[in-house]
C-alpha positions in Angstrom: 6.3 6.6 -0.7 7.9 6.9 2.4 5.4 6.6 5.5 5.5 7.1 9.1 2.8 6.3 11.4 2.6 7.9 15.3 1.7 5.5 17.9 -1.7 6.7 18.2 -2.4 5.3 14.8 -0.4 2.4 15.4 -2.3 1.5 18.7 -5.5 2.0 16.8 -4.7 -0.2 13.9 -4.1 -3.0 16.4 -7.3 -2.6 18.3 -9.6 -2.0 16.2 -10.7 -2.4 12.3 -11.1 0.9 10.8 -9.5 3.7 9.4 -5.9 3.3 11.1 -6.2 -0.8 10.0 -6.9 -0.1 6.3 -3.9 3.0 6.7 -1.7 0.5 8.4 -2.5 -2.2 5.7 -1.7 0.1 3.0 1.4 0.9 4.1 2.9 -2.4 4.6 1.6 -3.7 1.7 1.9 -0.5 -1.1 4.6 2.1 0.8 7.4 1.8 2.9 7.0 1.8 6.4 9.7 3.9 7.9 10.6 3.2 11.6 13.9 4.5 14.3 14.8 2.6 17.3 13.2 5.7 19.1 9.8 5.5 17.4 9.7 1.5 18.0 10.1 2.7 21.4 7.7 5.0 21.6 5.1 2.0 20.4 6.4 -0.4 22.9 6.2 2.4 25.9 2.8 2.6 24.7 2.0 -1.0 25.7 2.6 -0.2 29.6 -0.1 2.1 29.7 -2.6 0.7 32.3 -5.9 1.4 29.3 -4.0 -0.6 27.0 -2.8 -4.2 29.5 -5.6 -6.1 28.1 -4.3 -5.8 24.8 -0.4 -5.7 25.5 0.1 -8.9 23.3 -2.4 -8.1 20.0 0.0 -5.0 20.4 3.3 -6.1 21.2 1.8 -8.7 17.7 1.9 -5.6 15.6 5.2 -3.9 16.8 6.6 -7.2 15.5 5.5 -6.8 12.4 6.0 -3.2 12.1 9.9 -4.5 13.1 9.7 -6.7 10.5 8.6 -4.8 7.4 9.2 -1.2 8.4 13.0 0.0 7.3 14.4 1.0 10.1 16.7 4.1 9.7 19.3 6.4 12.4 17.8 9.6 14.0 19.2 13.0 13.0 18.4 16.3 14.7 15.3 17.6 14.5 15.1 21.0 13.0 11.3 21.5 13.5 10.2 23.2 17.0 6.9 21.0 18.1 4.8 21.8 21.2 6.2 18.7 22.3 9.5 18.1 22.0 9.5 14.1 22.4 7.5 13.9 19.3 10.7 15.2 17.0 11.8 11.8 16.7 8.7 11.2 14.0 10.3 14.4 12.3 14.1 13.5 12.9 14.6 11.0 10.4 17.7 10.8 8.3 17.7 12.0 4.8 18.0 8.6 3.0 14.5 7.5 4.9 13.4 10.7 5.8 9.4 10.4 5.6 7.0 11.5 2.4 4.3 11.5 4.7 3.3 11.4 8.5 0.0 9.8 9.6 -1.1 11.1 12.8 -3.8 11.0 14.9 -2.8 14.0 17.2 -3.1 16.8 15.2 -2.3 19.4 17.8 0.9 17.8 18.5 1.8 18.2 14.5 0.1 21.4 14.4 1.6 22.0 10.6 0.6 20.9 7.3 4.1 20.2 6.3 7.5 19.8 7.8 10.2 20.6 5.7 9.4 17.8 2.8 7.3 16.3 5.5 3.3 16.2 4.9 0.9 15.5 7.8 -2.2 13.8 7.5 -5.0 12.4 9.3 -5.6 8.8 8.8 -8.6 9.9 6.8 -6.8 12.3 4.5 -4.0 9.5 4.0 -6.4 7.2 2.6 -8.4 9.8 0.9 -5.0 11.0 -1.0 -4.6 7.4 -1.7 -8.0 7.1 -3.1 -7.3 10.0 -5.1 -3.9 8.8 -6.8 -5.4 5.8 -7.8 -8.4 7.5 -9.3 -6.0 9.8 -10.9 -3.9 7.0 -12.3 -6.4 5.1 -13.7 -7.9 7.9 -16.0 -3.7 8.0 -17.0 -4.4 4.3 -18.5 -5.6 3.5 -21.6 
């Protein structure tokens, strides 16, 4: 499955152990993590902010290794209004990456269950979803 995770979750995961971890984890390690130039962007800007200069290296750490194991893909236009315009590059991913899923933290930003072929979940829901599959596939097995 095709993932993308906002930069709230992102900045989460790197602080602290919790939810956005274990959803970060399970990304990298059973879905692929897709990123743009513009959204690795938005994760580094996030690194200036003056609440987050204490931890500008345990999160400049985990934008490396999203660089590393995401698969990066181009930008197309966004067809989706948001209330915030700037967050269509999580949306505007080409069709050959284009997301399964987006795992945000700022619902009222994402305001929509779905987007196009799109779903938006919580970090919660992700994992619970997750949780369910593998339930699901396991009663599949013999």
């Amino acid at each position: 499955m095709n993932v993308v995770l906002d930069a709230p979750v992102v900045i989460a995961a790197a602080l602290t152990k919790g939810v956005c971890r274990t959803v970060f984890l399970e990304t990298v390690e059973k879905h692929e993590l897709i990123i743009s130039q513009a959204i690795v962007e938005d994760y580094a800007q996030m690194t200036t902010r003056k609440q987050f200069k204490a931890y500008k290296d345990p999160l400049k750490q985990v934008i490396l290794m999203i660089c590393e194991l995401g698969r990066l893909v181009p930008l197309s236009p966004s067809l989706f209004p948001l209330p915030h315009p700037e967050d269509s590059k999580y949306l505007a991913l080409t069709e050959n990456g284009a997301p399964s899923l987006l795992v945000t933290l700022s619902k009222d930003r994402f305001p929509e269950d779905t987007y196009g072929s799109i779903q938006v979940l919580s970090p919660k829901a992700f994992l619970d979803e997750m949780n369910n599959d593998r339930l699901e596939n396991s009663y599949d097995s013999p």
